[in-house]
PyMOL Python script that loads the backbone (N, CA, C, O; Angstrom):
from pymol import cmd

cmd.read_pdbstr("""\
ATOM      1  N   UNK A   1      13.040  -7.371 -10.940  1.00  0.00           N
ATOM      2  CA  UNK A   1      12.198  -6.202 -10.958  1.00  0.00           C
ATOM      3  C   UNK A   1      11.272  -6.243  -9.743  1.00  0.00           C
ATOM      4  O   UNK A   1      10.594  -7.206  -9.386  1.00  0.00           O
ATOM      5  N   UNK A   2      11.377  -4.671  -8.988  1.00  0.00           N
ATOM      6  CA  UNK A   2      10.932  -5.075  -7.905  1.00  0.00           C
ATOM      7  C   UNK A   2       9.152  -4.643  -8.144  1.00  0.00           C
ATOM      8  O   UNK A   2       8.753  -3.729  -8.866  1.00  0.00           O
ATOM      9  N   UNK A   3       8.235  -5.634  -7.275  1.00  0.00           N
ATOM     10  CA  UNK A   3       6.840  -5.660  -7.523  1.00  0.00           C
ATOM     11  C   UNK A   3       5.917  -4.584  -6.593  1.00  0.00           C
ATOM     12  O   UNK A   3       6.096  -4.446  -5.383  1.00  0.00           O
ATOM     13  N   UNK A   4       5.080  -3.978  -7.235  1.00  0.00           N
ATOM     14  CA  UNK A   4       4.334  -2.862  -6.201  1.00  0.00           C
ATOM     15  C   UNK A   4       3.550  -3.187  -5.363  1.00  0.00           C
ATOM     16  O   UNK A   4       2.730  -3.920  -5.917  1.00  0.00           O
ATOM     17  N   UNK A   5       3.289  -3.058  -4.216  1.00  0.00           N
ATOM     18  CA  UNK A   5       2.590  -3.220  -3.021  1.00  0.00           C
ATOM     19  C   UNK A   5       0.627  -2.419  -3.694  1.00  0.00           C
ATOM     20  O   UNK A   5       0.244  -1.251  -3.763  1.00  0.00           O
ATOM     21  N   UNK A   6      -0.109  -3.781  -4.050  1.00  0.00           N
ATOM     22  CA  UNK A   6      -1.286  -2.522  -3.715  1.00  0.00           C
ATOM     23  C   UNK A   6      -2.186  -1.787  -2.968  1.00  0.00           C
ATOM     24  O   UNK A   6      -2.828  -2.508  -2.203  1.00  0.00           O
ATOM     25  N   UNK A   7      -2.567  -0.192  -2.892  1.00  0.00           N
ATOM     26  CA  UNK A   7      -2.913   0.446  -2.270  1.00  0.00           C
ATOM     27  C   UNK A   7      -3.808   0.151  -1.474  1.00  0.00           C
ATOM     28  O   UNK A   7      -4.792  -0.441  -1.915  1.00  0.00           O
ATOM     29  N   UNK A   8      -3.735   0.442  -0.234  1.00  0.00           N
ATOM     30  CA  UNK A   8      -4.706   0.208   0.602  1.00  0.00           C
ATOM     31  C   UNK A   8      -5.171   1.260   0.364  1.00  0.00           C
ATOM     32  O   UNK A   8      -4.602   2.180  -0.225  1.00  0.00           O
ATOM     33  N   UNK A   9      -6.981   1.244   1.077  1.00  0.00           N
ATOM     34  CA  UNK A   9      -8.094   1.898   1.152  1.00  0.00           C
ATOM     35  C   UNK A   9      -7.903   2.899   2.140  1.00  0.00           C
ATOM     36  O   UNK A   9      -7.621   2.588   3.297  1.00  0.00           O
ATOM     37  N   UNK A  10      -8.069   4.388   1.676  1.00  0.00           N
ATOM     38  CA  UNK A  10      -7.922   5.097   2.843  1.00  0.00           C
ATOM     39  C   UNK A  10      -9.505   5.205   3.279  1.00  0.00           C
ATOM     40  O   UNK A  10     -10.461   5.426   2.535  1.00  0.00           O
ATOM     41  N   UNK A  11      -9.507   4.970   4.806  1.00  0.00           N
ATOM     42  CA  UNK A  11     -10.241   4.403   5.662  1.00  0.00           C
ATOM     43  C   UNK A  11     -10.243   6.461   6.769  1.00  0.00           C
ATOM     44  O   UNK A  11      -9.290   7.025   7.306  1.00  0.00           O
ATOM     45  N   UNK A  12     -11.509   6.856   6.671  1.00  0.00           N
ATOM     46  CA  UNK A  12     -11.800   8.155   7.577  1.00  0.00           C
ATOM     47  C   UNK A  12     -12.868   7.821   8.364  1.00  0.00           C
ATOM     48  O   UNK A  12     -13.479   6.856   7.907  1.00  0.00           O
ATOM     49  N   UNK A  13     -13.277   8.225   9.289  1.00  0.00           N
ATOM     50  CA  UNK A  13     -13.994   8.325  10.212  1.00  0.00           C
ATOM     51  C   UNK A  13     -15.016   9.377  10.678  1.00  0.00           C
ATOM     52  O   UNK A  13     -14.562   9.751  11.759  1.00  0.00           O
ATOM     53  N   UNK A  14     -16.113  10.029  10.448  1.00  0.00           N
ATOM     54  CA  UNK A  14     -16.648  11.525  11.073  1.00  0.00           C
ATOM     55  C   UNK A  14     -16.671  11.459  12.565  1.00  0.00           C
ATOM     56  O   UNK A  14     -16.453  10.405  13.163  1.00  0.00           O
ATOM     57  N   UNK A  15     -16.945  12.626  13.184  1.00  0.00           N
ATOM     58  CA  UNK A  15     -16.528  12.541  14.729  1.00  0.00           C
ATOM     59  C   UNK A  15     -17.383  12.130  15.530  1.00  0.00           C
ATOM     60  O   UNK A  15     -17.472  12.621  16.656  1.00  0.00           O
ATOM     61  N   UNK A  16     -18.439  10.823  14.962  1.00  0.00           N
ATOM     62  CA  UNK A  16     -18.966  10.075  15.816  1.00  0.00           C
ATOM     63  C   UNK A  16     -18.454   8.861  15.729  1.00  0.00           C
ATOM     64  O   UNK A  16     -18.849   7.936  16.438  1.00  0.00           O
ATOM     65  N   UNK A  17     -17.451   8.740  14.780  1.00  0.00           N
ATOM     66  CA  UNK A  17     -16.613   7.258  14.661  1.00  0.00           C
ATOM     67  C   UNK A  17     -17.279   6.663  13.617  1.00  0.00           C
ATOM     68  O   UNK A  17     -16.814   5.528  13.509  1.00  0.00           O
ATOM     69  N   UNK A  18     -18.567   6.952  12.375  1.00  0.00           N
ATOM     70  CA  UNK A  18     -19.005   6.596  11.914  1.00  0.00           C
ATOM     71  C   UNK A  18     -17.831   6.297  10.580  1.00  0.00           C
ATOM     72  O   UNK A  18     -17.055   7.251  10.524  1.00  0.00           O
ATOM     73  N   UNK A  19     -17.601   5.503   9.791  1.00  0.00           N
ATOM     74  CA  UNK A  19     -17.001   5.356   8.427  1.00  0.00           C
ATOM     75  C   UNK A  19     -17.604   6.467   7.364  1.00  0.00           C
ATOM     76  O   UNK A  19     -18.775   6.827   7.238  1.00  0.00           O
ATOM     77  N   UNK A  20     -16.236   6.967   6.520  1.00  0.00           N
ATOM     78  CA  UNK A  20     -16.626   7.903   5.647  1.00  0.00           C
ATOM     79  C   UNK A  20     -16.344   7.184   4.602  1.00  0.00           C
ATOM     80  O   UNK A  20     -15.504   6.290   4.702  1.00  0.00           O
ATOM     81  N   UNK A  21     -17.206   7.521   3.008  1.00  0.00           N
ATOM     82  CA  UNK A  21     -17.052   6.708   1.818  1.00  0.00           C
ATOM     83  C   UNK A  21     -17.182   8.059   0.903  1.00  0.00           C
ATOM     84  O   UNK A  21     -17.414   9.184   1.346  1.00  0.00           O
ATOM     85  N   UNK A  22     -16.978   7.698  -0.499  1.00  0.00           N
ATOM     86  CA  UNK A  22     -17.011   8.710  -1.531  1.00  0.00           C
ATOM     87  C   UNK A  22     -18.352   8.267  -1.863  1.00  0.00           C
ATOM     88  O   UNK A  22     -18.769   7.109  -1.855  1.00  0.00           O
ATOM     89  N   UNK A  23     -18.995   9.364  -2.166  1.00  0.00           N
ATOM     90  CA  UNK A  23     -20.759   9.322  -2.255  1.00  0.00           C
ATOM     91  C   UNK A  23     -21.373   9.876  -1.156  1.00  0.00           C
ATOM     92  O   UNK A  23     -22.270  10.674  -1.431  1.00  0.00           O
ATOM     93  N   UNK A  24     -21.047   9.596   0.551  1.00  0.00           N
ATOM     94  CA  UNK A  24     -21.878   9.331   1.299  1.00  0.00           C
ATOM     95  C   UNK A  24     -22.023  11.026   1.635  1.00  0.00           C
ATOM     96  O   UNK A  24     -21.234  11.847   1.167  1.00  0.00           O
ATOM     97  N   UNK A  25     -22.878  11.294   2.299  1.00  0.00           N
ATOM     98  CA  UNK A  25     -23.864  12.509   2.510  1.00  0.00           C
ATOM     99  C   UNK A  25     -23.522  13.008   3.829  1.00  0.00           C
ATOM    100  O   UNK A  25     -23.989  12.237   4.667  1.00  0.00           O
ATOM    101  N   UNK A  26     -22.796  14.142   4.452  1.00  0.00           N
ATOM    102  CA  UNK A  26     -22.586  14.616   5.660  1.00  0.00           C
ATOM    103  C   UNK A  26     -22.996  16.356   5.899  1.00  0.00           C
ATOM    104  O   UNK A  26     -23.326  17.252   5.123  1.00  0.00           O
ATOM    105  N   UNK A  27     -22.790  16.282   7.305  1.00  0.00           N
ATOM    106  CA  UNK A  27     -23.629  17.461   7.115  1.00  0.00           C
ATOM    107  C   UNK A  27     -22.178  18.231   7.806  1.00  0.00           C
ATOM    108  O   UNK A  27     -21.677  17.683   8.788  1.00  0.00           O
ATOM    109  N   UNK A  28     -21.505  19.583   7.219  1.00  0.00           N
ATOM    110  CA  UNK A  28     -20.274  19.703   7.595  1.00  0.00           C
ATOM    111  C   UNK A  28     -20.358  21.828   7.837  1.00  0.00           C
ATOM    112  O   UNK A  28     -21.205  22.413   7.162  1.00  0.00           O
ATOM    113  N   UNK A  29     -19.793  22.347   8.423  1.00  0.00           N
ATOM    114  CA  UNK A  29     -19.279  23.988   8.601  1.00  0.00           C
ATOM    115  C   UNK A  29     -18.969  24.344   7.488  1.00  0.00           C
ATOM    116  O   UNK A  29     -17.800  24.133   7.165  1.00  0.00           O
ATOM    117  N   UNK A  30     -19.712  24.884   6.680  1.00  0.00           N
ATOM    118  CA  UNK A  30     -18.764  25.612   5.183  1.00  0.00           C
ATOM    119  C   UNK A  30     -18.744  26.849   5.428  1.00  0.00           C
ATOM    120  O   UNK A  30     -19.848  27.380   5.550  1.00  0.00           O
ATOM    121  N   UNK A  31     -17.613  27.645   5.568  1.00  0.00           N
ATOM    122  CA  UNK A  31     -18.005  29.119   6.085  1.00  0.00           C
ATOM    123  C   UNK A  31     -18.572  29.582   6.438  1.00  0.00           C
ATOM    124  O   UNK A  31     -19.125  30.535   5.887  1.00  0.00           O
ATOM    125  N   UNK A  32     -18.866  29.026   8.041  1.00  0.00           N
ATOM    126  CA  UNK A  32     -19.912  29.789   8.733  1.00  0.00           C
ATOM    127  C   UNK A  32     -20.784  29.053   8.795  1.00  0.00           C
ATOM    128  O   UNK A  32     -21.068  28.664   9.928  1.00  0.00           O
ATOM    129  N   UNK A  33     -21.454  28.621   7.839  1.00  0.00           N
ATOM    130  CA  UNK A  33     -22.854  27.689   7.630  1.00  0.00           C
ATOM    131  C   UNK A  33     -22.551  26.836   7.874  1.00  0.00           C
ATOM    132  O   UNK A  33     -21.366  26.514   7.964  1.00  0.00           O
ATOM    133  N   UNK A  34     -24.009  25.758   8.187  1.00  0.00           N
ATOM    134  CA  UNK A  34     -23.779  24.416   8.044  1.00  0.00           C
ATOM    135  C   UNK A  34     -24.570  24.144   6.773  1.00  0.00           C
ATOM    136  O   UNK A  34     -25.383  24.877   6.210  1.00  0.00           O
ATOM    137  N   UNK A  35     -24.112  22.818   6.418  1.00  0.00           N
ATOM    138  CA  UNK A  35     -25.029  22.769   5.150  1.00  0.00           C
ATOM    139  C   UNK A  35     -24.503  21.240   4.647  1.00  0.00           C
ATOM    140  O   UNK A  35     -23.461  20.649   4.931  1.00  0.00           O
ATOM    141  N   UNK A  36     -25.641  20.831   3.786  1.00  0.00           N
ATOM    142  CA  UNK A  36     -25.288  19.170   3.884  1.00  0.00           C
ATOM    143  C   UNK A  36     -24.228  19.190   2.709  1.00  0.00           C
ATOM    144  O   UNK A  36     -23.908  20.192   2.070  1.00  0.00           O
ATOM    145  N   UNK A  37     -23.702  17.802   2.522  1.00  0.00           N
ATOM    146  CA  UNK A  37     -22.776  17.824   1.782  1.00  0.00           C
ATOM    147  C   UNK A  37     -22.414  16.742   1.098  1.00  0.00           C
ATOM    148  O   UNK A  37     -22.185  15.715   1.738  1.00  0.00           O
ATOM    149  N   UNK A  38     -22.298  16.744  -0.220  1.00  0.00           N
ATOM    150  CA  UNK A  38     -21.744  15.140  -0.752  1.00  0.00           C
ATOM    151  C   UNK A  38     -20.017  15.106  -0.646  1.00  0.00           C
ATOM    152  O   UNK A  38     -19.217  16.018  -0.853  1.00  0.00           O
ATOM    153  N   UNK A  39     -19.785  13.691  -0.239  1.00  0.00           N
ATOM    154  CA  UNK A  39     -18.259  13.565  -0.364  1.00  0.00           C
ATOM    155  C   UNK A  39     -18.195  13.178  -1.711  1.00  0.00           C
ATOM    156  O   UNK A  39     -18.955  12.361  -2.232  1.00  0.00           O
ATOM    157  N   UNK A  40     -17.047  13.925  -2.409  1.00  0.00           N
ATOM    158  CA  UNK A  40     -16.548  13.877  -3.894  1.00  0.00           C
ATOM    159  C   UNK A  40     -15.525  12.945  -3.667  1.00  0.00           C
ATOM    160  O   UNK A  40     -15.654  11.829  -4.171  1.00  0.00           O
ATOM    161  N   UNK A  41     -14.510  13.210  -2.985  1.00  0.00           N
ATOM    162  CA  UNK A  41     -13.137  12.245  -3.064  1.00  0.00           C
ATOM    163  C   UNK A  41     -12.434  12.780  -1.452  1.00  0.00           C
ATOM    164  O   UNK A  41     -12.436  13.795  -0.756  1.00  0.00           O
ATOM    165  N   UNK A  42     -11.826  11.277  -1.413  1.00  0.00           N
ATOM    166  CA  UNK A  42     -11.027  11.185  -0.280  1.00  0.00           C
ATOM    167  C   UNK A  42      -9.887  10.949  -0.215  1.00  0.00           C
ATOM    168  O   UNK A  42      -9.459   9.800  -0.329  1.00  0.00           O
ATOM    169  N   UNK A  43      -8.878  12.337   0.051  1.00  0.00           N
ATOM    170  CA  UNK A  43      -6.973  11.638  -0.016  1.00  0.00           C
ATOM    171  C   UNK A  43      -7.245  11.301   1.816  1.00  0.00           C
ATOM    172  O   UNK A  43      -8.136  11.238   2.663  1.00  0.00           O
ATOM    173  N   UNK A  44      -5.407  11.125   1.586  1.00  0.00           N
ATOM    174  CA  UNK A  44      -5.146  10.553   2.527  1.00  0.00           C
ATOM    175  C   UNK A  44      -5.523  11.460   4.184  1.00  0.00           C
ATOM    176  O   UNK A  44      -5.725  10.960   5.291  1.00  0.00           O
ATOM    177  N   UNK A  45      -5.506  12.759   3.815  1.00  0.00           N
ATOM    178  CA  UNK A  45      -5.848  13.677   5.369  1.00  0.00           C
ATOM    179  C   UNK A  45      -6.958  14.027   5.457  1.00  0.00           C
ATOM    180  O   UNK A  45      -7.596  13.845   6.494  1.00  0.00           O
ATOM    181  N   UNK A  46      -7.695  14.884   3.907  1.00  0.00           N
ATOM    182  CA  UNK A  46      -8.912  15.666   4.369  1.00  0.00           C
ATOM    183  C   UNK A  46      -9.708  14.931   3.437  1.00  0.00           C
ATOM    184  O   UNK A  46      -9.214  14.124   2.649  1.00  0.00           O
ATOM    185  N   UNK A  47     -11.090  15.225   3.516  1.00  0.00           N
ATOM    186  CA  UNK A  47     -12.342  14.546   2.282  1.00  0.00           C
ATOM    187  C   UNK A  47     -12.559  16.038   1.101  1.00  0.00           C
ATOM    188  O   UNK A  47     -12.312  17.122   1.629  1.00  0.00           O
ATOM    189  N   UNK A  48     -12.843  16.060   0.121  1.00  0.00           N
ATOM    190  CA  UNK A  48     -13.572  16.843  -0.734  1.00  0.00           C
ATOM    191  C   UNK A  48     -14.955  16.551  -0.921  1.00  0.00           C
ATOM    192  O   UNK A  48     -15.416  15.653  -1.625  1.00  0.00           O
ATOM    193  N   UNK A  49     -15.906  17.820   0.129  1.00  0.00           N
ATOM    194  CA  UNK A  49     -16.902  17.826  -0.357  1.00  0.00           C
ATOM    195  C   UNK A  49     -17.533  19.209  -1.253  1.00  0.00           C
ATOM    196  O   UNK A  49     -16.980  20.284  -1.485  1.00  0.00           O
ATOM    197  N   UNK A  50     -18.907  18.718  -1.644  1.00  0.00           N
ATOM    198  CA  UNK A  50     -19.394  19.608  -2.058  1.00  0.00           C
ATOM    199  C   UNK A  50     -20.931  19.606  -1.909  1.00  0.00           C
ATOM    200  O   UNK A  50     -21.597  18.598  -2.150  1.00  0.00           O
ATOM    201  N   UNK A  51     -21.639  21.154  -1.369  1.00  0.00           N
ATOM    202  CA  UNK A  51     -22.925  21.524  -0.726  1.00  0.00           C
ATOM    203  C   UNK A  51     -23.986  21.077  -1.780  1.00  0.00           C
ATOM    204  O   UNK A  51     -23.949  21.500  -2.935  1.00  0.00           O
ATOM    205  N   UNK A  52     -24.983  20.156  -1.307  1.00  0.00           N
ATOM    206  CA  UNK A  52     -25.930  19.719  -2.436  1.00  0.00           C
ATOM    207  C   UNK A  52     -27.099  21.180  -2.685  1.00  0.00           C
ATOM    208  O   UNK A  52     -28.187  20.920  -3.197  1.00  0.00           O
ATOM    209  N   UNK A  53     -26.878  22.216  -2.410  1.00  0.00           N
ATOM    210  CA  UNK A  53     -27.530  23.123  -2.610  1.00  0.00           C
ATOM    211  C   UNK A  53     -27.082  24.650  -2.098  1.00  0.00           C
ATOM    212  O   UNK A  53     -26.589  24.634  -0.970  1.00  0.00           O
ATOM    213  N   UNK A  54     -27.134  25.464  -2.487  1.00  0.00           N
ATOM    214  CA  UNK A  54     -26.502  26.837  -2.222  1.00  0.00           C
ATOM    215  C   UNK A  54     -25.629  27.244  -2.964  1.00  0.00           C
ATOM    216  O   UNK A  54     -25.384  26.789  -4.081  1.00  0.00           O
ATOM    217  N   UNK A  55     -24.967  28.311  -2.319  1.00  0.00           N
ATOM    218  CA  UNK A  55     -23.786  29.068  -2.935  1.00  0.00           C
ATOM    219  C   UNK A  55     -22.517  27.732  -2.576  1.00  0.00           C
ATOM    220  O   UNK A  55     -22.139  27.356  -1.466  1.00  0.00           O
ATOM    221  N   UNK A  56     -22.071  27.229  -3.964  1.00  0.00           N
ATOM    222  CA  UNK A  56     -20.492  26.756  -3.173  1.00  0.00           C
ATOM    223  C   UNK A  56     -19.809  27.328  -4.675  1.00  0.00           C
ATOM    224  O   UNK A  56     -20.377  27.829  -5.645  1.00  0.00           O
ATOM    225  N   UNK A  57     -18.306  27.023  -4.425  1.00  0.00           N
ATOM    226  CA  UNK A  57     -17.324  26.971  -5.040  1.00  0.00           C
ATOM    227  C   UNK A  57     -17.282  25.977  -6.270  1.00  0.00           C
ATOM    228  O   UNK A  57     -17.637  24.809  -6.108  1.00  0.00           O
ATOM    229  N   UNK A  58     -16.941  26.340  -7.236  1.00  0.00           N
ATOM    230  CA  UNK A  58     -17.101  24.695  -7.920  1.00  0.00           C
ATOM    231  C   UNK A  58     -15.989  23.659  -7.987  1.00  0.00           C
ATOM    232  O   UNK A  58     -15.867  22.826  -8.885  1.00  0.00           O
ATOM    233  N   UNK A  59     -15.284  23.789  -7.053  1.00  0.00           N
ATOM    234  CA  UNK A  59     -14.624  22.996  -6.839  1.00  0.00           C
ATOM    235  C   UNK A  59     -15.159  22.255  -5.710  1.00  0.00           C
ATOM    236  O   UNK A  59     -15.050  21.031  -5.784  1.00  0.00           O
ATOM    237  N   UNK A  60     -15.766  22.790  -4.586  1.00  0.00           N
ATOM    238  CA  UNK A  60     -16.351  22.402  -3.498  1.00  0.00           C
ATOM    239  C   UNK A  60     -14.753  22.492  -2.315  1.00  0.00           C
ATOM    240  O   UNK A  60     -13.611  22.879  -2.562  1.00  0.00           O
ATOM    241  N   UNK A  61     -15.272  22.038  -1.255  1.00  0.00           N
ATOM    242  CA  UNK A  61     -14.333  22.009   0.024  1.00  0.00           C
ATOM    243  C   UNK A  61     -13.433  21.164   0.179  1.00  0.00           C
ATOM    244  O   UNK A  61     -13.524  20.074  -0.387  1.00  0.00           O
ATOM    245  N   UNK A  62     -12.339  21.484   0.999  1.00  0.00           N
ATOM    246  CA  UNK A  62     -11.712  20.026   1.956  1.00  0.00           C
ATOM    247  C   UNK A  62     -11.720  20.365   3.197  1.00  0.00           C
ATOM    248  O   UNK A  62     -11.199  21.425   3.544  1.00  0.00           O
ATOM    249  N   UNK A  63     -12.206  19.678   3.926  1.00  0.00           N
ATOM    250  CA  UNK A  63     -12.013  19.672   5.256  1.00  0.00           C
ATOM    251  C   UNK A  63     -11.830  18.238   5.952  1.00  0.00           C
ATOM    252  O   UNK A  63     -12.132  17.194   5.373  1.00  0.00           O
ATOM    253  N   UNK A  64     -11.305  18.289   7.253  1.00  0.00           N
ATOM    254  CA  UNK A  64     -10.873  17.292   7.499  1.00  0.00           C
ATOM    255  C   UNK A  64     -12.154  16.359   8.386  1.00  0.00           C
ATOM    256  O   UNK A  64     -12.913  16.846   9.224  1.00  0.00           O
ATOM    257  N   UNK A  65     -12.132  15.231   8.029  1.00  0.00           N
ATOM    258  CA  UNK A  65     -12.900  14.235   8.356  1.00  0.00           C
ATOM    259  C   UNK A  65     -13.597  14.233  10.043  1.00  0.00           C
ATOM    260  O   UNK A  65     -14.749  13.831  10.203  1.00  0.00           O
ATOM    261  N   UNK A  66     -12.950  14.612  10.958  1.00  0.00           N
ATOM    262  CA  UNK A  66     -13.265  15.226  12.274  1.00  0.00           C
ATOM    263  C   UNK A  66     -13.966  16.289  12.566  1.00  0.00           C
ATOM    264  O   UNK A  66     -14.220  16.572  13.736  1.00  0.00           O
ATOM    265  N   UNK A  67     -14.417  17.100  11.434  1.00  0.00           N
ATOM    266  CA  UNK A  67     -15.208  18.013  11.034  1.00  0.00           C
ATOM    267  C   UNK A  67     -16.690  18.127  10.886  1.00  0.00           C
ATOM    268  O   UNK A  67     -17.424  19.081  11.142  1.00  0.00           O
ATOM    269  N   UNK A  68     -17.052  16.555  10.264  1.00  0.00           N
ATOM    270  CA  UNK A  68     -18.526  16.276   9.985  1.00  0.00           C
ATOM    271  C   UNK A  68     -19.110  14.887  10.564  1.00  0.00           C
ATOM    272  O   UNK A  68     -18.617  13.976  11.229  1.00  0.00           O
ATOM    273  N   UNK A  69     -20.393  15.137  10.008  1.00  0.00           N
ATOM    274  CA  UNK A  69     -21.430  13.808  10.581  1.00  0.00           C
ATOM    275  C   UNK A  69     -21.675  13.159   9.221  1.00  0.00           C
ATOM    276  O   UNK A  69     -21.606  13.794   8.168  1.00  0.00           O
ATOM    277  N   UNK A  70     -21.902  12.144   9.283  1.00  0.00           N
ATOM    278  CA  UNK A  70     -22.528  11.382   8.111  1.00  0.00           C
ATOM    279  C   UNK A  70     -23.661  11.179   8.786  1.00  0.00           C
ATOM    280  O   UNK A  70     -23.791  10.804   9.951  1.00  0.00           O
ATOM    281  N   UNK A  71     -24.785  11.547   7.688  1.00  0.00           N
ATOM    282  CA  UNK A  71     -25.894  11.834   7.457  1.00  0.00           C
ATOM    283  C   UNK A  71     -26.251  10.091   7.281  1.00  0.00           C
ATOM    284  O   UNK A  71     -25.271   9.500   6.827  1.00  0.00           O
ATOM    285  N   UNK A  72     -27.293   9.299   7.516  1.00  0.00           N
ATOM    286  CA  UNK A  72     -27.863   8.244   7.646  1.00  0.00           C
ATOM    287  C   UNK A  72     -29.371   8.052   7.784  1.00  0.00           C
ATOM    288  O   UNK A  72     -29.967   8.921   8.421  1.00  0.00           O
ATOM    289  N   UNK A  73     -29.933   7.238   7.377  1.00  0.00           N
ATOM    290  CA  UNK A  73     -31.959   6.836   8.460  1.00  0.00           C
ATOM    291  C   UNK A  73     -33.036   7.858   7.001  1.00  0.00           C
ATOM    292  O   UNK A  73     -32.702   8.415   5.956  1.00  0.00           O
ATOM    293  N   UNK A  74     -34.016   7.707   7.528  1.00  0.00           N
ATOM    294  CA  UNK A  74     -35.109   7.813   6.405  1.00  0.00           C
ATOM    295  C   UNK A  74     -35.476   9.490   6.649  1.00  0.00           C
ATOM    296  O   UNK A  74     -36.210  10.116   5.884  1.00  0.00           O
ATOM    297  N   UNK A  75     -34.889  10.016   7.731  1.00  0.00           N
ATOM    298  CA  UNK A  75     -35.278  11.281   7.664  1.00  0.00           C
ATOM    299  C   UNK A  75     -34.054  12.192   6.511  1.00  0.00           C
ATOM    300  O   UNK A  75     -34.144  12.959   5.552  1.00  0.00           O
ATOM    301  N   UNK A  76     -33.126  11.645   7.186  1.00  0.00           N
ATOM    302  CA  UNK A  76     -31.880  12.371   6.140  1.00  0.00           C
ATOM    303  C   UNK A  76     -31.891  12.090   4.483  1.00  0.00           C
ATOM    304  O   UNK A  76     -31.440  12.876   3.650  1.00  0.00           O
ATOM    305  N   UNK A  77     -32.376  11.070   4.259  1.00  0.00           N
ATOM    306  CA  UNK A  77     -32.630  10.369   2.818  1.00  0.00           C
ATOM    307  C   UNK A  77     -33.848  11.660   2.744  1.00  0.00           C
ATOM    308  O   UNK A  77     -33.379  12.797   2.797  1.00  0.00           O
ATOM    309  N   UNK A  78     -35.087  11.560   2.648  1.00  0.00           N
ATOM    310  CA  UNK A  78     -35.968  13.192   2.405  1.00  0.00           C
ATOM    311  C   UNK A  78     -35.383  14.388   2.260  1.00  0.00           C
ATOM    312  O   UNK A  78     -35.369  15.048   1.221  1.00  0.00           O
ATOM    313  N   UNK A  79     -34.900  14.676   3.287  1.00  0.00           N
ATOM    314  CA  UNK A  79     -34.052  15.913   3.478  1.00  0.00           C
ATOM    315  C   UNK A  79     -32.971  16.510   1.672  1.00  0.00           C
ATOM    316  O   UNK A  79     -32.866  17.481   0.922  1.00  0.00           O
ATOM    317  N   UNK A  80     -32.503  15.277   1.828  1.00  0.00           N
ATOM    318  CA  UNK A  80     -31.656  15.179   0.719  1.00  0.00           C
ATOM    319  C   UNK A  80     -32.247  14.951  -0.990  1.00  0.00           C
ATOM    320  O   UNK A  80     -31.710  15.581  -1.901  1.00  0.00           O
ATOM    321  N   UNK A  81     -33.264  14.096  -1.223  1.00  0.00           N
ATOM    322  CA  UNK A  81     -34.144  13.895  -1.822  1.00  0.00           C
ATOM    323  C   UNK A  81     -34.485  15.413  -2.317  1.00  0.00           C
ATOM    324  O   UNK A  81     -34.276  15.814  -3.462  1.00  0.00           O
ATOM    325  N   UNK A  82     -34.915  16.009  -1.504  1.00  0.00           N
ATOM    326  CA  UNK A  82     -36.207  17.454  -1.571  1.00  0.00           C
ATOM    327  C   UNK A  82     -35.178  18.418  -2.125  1.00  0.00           C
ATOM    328  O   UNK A  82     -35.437  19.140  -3.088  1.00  0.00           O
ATOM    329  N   UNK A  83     -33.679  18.423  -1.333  1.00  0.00           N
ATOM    330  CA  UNK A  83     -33.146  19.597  -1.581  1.00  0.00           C
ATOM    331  C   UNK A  83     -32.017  19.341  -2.608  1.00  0.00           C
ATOM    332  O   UNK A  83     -31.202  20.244  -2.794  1.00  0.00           O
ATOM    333  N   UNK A  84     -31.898  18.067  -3.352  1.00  0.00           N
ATOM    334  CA  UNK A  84     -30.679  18.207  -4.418  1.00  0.00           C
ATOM    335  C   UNK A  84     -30.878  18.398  -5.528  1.00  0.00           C
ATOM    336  O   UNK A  84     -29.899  18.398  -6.274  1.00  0.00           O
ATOM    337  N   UNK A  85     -32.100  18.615  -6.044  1.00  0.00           N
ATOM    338  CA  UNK A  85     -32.625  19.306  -7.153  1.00  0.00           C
ATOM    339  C   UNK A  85     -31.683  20.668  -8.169  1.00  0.00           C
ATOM    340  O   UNK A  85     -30.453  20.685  -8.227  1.00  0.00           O
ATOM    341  N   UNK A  86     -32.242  21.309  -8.610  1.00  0.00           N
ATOM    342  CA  UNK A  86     -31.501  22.354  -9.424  1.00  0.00           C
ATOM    343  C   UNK A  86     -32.378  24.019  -8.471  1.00  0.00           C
ATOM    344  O   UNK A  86     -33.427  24.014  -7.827  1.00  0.00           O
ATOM    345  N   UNK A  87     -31.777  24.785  -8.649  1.00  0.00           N
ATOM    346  CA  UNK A  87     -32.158  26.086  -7.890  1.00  0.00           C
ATOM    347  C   UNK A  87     -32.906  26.719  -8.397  1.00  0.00           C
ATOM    348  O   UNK A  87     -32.570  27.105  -9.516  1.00  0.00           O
ATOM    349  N   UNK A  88     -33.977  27.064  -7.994  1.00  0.00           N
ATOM    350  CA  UNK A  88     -35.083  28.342  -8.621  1.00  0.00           C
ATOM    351  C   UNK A  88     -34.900  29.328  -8.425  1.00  0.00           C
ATOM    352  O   UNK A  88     -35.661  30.195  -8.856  1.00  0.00           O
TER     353      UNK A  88
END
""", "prot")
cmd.dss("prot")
cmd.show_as("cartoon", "prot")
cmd.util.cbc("prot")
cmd.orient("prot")
């Protein structure tokens, strides 16, 4: 019986070469806008995110990893902090 190989980690990059993870916080083009964004899940081509505030989809986006910045440092942590709240 033949034995399964296990999966490697799919490994993305944003287009400063920075590493992308599920969780991490980028700031990406959602129609038109920019607007920050949590990564939900990562296949093998594009990431699924979704806008920590505004109008999105509830499914949220895919776009491809060459697309965004990962968000990092004590200013972006505030930023994010202030605005992931619930909407008034």
């Amino acid at each position: 019986m033949a034995t399964r190989k296990p999966k490697e980690p799919i490994v993305h990059e944003d287009i400063i070469e920075q590493p992308l993870e599920e969780g991490n916080y980028v700031v990406a083009s959602v129609q038109g806008c920019v607007k920050v964004c949590k990564i939900i899940k990562i296949s093998p081509v594009m990431i699924h995110i979704l806008p920590i505030k505004g109008y999105a989809r509830s499914k949220g986006y895919m776009v491809y990893p060459s697309q965004v910045v990962k968000l990092s440092g004590a200013d972006a942590l505030v930023y994010i902090l202030k605005n992931s709240g619930p909407e008034e």
